[in-house]
C-alpha positions in Angstrom: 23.3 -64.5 104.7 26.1 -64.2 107.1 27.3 -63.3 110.4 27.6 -60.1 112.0 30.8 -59.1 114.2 31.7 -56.3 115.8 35.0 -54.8 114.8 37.4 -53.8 117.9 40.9 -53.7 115.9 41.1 -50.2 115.9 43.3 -49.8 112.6 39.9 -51.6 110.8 37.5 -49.3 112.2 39.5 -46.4 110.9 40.2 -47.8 107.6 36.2 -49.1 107.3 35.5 -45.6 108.4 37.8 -43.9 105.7 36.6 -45.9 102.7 33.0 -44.8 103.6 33.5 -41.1 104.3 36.0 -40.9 101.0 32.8 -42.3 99.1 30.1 -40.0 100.9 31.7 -37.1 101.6 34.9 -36.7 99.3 35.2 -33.0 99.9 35.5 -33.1 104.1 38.6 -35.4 104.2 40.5 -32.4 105.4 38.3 -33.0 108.7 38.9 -37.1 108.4 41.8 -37.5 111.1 40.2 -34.6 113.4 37.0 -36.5 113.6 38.7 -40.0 113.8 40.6 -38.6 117.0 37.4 -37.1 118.5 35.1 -39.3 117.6 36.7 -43.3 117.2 36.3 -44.5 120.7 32.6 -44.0 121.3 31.9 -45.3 117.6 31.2 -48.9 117.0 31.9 -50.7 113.4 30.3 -53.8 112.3 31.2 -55.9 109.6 29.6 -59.1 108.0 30.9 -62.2 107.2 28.9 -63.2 104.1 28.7 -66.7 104.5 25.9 -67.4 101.4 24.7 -65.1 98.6 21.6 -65.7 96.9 20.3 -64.1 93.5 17.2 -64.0 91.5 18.5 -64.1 87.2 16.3 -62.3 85.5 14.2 -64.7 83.0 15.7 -64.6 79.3 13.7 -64.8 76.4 13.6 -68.1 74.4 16.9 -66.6 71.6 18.7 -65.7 74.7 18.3 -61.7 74.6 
C-alpha cells in the first residue's frame, strides 16, 4: 500500500523518465534528450510512496526444502 504523488520537480521527472526508457528501449537513447525537450511539459510522472508491503511465503515442506 502507499500513496500516490504527482511528481512536479522537473529534474525527477527526467531522471524517472530516463531510468525507464534506458530499461525499455536501450537502443533510442540517442533520441532521449530530443524527446525530453519536446515532450516533458505535457507529461505527468507519478510516483508511490510505499507505505506497507505485504507478501504471501510460499509453504515449505516439513524438512524445510
Amino acid at each position: 500500500m502507499g500513496k500516490v504523488k504527482l511528481v512536479e520537480d522537473e529534474e525527477e521527472k527526467i531522471k524517472a523518465m530516463k531510468l525507464i526508457c534506458e530499461k525499455y528501449t536501450p537502443t533510442k537513447m540517442d533520441y532521449f534528450n530530443m524527446a525530453i525537450k519536446a515532450g516533458l511539459k505535457r507529461t505527468n510522472v507519478y510516483g508511490i510512496e510505499i507505505e506497507e508491503i505485504k507478501a504471501k511465503r510460499k509453504k515449505f515442506y516439513t524438512h524445510g526444502e
